[in-house]
C-alpha positions in Angstrom: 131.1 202.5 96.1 131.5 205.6 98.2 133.6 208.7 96.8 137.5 209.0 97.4 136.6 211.5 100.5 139.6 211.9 103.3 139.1 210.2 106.3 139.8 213.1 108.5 136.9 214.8 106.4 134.7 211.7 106.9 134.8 211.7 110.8 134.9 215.4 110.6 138.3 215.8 112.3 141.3 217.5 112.2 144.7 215.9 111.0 145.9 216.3 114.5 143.4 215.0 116.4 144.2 212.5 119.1 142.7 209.0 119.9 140.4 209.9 122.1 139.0 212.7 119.5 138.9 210.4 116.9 137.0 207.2 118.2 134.0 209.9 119.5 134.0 211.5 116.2 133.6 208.0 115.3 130.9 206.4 117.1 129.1 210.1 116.3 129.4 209.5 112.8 128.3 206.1 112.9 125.4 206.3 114.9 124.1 209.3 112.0 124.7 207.1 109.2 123.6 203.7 110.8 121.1 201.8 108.5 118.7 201.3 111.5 118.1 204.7 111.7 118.0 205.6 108.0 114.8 203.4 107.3 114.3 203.9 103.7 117.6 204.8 102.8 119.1 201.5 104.0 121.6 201.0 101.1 123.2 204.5 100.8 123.6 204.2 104.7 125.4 201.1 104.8 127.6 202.3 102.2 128.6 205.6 104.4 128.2 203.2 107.4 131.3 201.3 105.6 133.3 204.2 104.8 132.7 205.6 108.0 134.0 202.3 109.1 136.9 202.5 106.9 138.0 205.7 108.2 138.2 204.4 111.7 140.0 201.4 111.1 142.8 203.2 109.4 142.8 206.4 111.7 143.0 204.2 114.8 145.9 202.0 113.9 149.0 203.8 114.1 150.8 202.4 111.3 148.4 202.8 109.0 147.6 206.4 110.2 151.4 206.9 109.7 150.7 205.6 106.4 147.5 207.2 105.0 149.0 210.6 106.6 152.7 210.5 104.7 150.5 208.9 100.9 147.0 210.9 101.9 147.2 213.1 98.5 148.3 210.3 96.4 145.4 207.7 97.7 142.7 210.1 97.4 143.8 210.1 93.4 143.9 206.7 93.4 147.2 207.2 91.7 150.5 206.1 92.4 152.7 208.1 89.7 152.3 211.6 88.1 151.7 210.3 84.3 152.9 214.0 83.2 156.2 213.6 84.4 157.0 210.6 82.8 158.0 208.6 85.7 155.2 205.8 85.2 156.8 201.9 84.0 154.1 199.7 82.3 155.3 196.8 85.0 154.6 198.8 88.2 150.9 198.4 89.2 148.3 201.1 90.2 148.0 200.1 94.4 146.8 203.2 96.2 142.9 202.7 94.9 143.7 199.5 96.4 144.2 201.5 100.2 140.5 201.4 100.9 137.7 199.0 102.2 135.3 201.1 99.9 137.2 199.3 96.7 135.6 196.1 97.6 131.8 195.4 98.1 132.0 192.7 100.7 133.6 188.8 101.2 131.6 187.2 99.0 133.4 184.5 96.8 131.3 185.1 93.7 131.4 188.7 93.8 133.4 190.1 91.0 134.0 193.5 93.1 134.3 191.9 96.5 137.4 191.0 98.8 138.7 187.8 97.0 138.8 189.1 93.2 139.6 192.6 94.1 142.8 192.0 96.0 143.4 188.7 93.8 143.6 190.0 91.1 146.1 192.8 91.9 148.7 190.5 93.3 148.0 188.1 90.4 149.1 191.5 88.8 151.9 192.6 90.5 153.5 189.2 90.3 153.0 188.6 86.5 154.2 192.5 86.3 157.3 191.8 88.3 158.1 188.8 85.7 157.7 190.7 83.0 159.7 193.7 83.8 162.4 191.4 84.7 162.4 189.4 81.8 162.2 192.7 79.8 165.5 193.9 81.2 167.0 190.8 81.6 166.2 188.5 78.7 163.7 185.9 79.1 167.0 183.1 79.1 168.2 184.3 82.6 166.1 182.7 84.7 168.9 184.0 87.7 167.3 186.6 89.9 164.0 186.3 88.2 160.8 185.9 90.7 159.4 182.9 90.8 155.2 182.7 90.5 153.5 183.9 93.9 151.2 181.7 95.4 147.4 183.1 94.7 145.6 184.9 97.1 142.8 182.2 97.2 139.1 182.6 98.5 137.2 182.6 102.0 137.4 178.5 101.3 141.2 178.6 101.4 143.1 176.5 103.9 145.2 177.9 106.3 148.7 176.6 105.0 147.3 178.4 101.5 146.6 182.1 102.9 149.9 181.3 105.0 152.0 180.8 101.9 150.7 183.7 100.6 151.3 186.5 103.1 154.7 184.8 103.4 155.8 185.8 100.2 154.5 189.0 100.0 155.2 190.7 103.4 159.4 189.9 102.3 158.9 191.7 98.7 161.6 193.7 97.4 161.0 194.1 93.6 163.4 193.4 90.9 162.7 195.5 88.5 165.3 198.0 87.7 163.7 201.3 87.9 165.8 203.5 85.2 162.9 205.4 84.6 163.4 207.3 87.9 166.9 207.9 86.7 167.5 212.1 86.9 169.5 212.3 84.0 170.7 211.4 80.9 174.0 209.9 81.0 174.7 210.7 77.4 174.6 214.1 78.1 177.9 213.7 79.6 180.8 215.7 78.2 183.4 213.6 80.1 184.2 210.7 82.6 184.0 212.3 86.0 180.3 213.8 85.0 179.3 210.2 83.6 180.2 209.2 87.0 179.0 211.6 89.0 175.5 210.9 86.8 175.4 207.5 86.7 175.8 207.9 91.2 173.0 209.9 91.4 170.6 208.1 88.8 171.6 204.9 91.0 170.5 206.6 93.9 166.7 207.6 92.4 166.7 204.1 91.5 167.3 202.3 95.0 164.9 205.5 96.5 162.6 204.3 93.8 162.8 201.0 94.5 162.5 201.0 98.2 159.5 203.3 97.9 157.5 201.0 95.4 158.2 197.8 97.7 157.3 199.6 100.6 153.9 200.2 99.0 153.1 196.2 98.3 154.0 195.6 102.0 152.0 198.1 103.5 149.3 197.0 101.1 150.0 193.3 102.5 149.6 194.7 106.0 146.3 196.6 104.9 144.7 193.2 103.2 145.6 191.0 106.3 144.2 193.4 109.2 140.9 192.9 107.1 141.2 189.5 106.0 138.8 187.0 107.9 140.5 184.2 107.2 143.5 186.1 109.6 140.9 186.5 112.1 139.4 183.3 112.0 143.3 181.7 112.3 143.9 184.0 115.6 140.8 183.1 116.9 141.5 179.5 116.3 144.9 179.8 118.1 143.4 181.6 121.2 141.3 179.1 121.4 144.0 176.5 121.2 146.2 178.1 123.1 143.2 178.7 125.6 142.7 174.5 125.5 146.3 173.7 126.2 146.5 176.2 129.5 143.6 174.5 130.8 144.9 171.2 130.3 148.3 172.2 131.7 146.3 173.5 134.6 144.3 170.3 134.8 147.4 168.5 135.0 149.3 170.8 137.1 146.4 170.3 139.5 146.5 166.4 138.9 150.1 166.4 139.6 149.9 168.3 142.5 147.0 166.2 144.3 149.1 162.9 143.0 151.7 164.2 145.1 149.6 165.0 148.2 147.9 161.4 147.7 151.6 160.3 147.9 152.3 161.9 151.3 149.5 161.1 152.9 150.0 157.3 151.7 154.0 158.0 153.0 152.6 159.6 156.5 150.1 156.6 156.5 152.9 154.0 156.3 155.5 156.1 158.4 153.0 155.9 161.4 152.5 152.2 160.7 156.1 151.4 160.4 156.4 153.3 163.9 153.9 151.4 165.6 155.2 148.2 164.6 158.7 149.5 165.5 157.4 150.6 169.2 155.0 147.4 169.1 158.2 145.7 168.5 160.5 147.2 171.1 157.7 146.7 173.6 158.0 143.2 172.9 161.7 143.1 173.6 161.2 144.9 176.4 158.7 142.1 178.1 160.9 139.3 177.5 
């Protein structure tokens, strides 16, 4: 896998740089490290070729440019808390490793490092972890409140209905675990009431910031998986096509209807002018006698 380099550094860009910058720093950087034109150094190229890739795919989408800009620091760790400080739980998961198409080798289904067991196995992860916190807090007896078992994030093989149920369930997450250990202070430092108060406020407060902060990672990780996801692309391109099928046969019938109708009026002009002849046929008649 390539090194944890930033992908401003990769294209050779600035953090400010605009679109426009970006995707011909882009298409410079991938024409260097192409593996057609690195004969003999095919394997190293098409792992730069990736990152380079990579880089592109996250600088260009807004969102995830947002994203990588406000977590950059933290992603190029790979870590998501500073251990030092304390403020790790043993039920939150390590994700921002996971912020990279370098940490999986491709799509293949038996590849223990590619797409399918990487990202698996951390949502496996985070769900057993968000059972397991709860229960720790809670007891394992109160079953109210406590998560129920995601669905799995499957294979290339998966159906539709199976990849749907999971990004259903994980682009709503909102953990439940508690977060005390982002608490600020010690309550029991408190000499009276009104500072137990005022401590227990602002403990609640680093919890729900805490909180927030830690959900918001698994959903943008969601997003992250399912921009790269082929089954996702496959499903689009399925429903363009379907979508494509049913406006042609609309227009098909549109255009049926429409010739219908003008088979109608001439079959109604037809009969009109024969109906007036035999009326003028008739009063020409009458007109003899």
């Amino acid at each position: 896998m390539s090194n944890r380099i930033c992908h401003y550094d990769r294209l050779e860009v600035d953090r400010w740089a605009d679109d426009d910058v970006i995707k011909k720093a882009y298409r410079k950087a991938a024409l260097k490290c192409h593996p057609d034109k690195n004969v003999g150094n095919e394997e190293a190229a098409s792992e730069e070729f990736r990152a380079v890739q990579d880089a592109y795919d996250c600088l260009s989408d807004p969102n995830e440019r947002k994203w990588y800009d406000d977590h950059r620091e933290a992603i190029l760790r790979g870590q998501d808390v500073d251990n030092e400080e304390g403020m790790e739980s043993e039920y939150m998961v390590s994700l921002f490793h996971l912020f990279s198409g370098t940490c999986y080798s491709g799509y293949d289904d038996d590849d223990n490092e590619g797409f399918w067991e990487v990202y698996g196995d951390a949502f496996e992860d985070l769900g057993e972890a968000e059972i397991d916190g709860f229960e720790a807090e809670n007891g394992k007896n109160n079953v109210k409140g406590c998560p129920s078992t995601p669905p799995p994030f499957g294979t290339s093989k998966s159906s539709w209905d199976e990849v749907g149920a999971f990004y259903n369930y994980w682009e709503c997450f909102f953990s439940v675990l508690g977060f005390s250990w982002c608490d600020k202070y010690d309550s029991r430092d408190a000499n009276d009431r009104r500072v137990r108060r005022a401590i227990d406020a602002e403990n609640a407060k680093a919890r729900k910031a805490g909180k927030r902060e830690y959900s918001d990672q698994v959903v943008q990780l969601v997003y992250f998986i399912k921009k790269r996801d082929p089954r996702v692309k496959k499903h689009k391109e399925d429903m363009e096509k379907e979508k494509k099928i049913k406006e042609q046969k609309r227009k098909e019938e549109e255009k049926r209807q429409k010739e219908l109708r003008k088979e109608a009026m001439e079959r109604w002009k037809v009969e009109a002018a024969e109906e007036e002849a035999r009326r003028i046929l008739e009063d020409s008649n009458h007109s003899g006698r």
